[in-house]
C-alpha positions in Angstrom: 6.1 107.5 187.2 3.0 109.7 186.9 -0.2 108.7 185.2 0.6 110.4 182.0 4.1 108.9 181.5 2.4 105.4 182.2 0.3 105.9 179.7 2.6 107.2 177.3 4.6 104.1 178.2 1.5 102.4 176.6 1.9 104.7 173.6 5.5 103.9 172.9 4.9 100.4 173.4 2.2 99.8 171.2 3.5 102.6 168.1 7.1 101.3 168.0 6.5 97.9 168.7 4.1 96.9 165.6 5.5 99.6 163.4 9.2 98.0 164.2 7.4 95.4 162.3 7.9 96.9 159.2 9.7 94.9 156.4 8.0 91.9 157.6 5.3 91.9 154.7 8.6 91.8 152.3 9.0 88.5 153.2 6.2 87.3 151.3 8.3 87.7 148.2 10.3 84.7 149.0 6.5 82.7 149.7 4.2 81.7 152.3 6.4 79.4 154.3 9.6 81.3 154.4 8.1 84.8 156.1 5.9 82.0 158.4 9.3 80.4 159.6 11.4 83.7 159.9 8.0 85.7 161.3 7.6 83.1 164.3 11.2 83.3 165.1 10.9 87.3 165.4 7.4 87.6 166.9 7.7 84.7 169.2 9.8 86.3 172.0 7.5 89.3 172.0 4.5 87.4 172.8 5.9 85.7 175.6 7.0 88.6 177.3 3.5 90.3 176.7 2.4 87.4 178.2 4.0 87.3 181.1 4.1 91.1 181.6 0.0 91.4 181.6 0.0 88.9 184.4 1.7 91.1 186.6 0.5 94.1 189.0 -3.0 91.9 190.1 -2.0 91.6 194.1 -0.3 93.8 196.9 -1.8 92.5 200.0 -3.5 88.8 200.4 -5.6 90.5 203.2 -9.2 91.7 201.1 -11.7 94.5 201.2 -14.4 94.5 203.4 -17.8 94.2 201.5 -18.2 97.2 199.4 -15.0 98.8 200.2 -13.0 99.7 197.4 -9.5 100.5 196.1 -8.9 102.4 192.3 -4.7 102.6 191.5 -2.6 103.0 188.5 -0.1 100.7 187.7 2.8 100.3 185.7 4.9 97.1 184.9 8.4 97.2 183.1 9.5 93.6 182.5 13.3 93.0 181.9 14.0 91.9 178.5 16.7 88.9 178.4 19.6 89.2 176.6 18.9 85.5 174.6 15.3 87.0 173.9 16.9 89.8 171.6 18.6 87.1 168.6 17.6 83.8 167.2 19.4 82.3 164.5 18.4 82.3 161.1 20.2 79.5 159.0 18.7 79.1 155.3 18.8 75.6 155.2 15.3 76.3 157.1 14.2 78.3 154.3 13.1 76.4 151.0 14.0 80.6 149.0 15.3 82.8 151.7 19.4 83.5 151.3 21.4 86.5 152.7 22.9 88.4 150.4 26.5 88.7 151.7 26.5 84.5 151.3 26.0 83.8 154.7 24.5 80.3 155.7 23.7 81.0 159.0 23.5 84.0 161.6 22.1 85.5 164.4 19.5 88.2 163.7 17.4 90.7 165.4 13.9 89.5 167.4 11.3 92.0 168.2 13.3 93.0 170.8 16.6 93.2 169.2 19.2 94.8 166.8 21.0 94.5 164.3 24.0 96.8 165.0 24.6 96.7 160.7 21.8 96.2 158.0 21.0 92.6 157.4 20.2 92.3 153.6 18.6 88.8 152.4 17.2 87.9 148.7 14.9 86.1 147.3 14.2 85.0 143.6 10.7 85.5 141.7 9.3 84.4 138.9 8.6 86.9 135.9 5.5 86.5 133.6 8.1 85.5 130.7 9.4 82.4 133.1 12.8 84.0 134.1 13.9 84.7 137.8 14.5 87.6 138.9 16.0 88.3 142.6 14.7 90.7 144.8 16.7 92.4 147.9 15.4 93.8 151.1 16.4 94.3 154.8 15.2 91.6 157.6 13.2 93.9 160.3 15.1 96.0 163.2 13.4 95.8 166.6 13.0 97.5 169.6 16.6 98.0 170.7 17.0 100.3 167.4 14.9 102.9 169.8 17.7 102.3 172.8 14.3 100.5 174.2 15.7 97.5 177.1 12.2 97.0 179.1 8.9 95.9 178.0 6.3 98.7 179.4 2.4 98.1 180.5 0.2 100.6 182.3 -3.7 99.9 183.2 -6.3 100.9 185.6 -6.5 98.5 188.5 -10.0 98.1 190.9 -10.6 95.9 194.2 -14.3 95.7 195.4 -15.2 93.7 198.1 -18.3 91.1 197.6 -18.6 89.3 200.7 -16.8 88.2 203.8 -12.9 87.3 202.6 -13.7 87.5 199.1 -13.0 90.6 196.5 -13.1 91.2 192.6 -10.5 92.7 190.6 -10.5 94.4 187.2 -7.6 96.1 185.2 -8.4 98.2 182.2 -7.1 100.2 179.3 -8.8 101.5 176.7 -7.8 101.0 173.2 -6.9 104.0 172.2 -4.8 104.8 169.1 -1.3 106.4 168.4 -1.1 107.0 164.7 -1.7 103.7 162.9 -1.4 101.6 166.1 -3.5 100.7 168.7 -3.3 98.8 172.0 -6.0 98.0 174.6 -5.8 95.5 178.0 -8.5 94.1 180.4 -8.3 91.9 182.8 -11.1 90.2 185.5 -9.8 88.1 188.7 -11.3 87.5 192.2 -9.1 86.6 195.2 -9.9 85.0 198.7 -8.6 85.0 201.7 -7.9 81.8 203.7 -7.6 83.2 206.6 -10.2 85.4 207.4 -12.0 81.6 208.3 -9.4 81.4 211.2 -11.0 81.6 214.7 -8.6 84.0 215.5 -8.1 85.5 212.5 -7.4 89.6 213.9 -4.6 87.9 216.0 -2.6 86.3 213.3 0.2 88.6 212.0 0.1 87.1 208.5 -3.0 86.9 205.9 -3.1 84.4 203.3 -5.7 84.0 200.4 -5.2 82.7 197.0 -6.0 84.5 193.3 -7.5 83.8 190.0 -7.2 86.3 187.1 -7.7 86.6 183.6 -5.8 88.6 181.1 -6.4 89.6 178.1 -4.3 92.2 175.2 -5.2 93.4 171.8 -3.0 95.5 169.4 -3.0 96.8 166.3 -0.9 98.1 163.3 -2.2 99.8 160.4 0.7 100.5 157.1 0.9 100.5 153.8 4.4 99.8 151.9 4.3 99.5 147.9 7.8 98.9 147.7 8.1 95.3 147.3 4.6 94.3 148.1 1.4 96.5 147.9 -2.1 95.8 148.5 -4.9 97.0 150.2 -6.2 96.8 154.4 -2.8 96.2 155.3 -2.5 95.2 159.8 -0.8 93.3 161.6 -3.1 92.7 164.5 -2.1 90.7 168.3 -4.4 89.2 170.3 -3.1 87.6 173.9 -5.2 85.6 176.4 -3.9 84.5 179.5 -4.5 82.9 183.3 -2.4 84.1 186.5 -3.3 81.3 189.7 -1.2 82.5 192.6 -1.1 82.1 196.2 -0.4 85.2 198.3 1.0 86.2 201.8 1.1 89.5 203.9 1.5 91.4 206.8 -1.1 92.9 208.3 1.0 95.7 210.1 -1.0 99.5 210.0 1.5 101.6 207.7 4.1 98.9 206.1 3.4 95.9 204.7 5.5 93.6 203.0 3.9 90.9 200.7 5.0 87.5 198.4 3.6 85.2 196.6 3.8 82.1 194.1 2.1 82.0 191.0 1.5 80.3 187.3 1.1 81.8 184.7 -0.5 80.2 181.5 -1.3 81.8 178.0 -1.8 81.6 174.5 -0.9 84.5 172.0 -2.3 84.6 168.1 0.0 87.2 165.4 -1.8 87.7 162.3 -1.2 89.5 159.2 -4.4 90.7 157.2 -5.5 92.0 154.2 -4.3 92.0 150.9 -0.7 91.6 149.5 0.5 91.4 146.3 4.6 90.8 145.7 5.4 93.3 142.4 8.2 91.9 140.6 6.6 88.1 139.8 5.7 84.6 141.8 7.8 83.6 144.5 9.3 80.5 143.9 7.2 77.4 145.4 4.0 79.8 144.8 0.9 79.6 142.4 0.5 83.2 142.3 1.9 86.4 143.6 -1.1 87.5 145.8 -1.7 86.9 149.5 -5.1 87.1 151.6 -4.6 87.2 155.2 -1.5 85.2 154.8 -0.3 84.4 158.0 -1.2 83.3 161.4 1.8 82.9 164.2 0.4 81.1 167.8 2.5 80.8 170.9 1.7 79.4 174.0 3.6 80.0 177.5 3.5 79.0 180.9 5.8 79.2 184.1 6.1 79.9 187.6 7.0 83.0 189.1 7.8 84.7 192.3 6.7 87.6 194.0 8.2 90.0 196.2 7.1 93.3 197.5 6.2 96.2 200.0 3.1 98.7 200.5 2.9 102.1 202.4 0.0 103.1 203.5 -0.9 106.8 204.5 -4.5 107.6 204.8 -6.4 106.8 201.9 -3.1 106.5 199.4 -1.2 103.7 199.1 1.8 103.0 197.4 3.4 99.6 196.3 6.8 98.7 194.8 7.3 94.5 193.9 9.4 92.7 192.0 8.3 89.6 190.4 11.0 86.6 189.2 9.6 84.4 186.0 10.9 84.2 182.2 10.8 87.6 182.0 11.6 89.7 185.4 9.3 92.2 186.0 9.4 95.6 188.3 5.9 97.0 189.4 5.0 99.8 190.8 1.8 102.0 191.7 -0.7 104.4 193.9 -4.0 103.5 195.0 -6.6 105.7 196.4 -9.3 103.7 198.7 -11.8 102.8 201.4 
């Protein structure tokens, strides 16, 4: 993958994924505590897997750069998206409005992730300004395998600096940059040291160890305006995503091939809002004191897990190339080219 695919890969990622959010501010018609129950069910498998995707790519080697030597690389991750990720089950006796139209009590619907292979159409009832109800129809929100869309993609910057003996600071980067109404932006900060380098004889042992700290942090946004069912004004979904990779890393320490592992946790916390101003057309939903909505809802989720590493790295000159595959919740592939000194 060249560096413009892996940043196209960020593109698609960030456009499809918060515009396949559309029909989510329709939800709001049946009130404030119906679209937070269905929303969390729909957004929650997304920001786990963002989670545990931007934790990936941080370590090839537990061996560290010399002070002052450095490393630059582009990287891309593509983390596997389970099957039991892409449905959840909706049953209305969770929703105090929320009904599907065909009559249906409960079924399995499309996450972020998922599809619907036909249309689901749900209702809810309103109240008009003479006191009557009136229902209102609308479809529940596709997801990303409506775009034939199986992996999660990431792509960043990646730099390794040497500070001092057996120690090195890491930074991973990309810029916020915007694809029609959506944006998407990641850093990330770690520093990793290696055990090893204290051993006496530390040139004559095959293997280096050191350990690694990281912090990780996304941001995306979603711009839209639909005055179908509800209009309003500032209109965004917006994702914000910290996290904390601690891992412990082994290598060879061979001149051309090296082959790496490594054992990590990963912990995180992920906040889904929807802002601005929303105003449902047709009347009040039920269990409401009035039809409009100021930055109406706020979804967190927190993850954590262990994962596994493994992985290999060519080195030729001043390029290097690395190829891993890391086992958590969500199974990742990584891959990228380094230039360094």
């Amino acid at each position: 993958m060249n560096f413009k695919n892996l940043f196209f890969s960020c593109f698609l990622l960030s456009s499809f994924l918060l515009s396949s959010q559309e029909n989510l501010e329709n939800l709001l018609a049946a009130g404030l505590e119906d679209a937070r129950t269905f929303t969390a069910g729909y957004i929650g498998p997304v920001a786990e897997g963002l989670l545990f995707n931007s934790a990936n790519g941080w370590i090839q080697e537990a061996t560290v750069k010399k002070p002052f030597r450095f490393d630059i690389s582009i990287v891309g991750n593509g983390s596997f998206i389970p099957a039991s990720q892409r449905k959840f089950v909706m049953n209305t006796a969770d929703y105090n409005v929320l009904r599907f139209a065909d009559g249906s009590v409960s079924k399995e619907v499309a996450t972020a992730f998922g599809r619907n292979e036909q249309p689901v159409r749900v209702y809810s009832e309103v109240v008009k300004p003479d006191g009557g109800l009136e229902r209102v129809e609308f479809l529940l929100p596709q997801g990303l395998a409506s775009a034939n869309i199986n992996i999660l993609p990431t792509a960043f910057l990646h730099a390794r600096m040497g500070l001092f003996k057996a120690t090195e600071v890491k930074l991973k980067y990309f810029p916020e940059i915007k694809q029609k109404d959506a944006k998407l932006g990641i850093f990330g900060a770690g520093i990793q040291h290696e055990f090893t380098a204290w051993l006496p004889a530390e040139k004559l042992f095959p293997v280096a160890v050191s350990g690694l700290i990281a912090y990780n942090h996304l941001g995306g946004s979603y711009d839209f305006f639909d005055d179908i069912i509800v209009t309003g004004t500032d209109q965004r979904f917006r994702l914000k995503q910290n996290s904390m990779l601690y891992q412990l890393q082994a290598s060879t320490k061979l001149p051309v091939i090296n082959f790496y592992g490594g054992l990590g946790y990963v912990s995180g916390n992920s906040t889904f809002d929807v802002l601005g101003t929303y105003e449902v057309i047709d009347g009040t939903p039920l269990h409401e004191t009035g039809n409009i909505f100021r930055n109406p809802l706020r979804i967190k989720n927190k993850v954590s897990g262990i994962r596994g590493t493994l992985g290999a790295k060519l080195s030729v000159g001043f390029f290097k190339l690395h190829v891993d595959y890391t086992i958590a919740e969500f199974n990742n592939l990584s891959a990228g080219l380094h230039f360094g000194v």
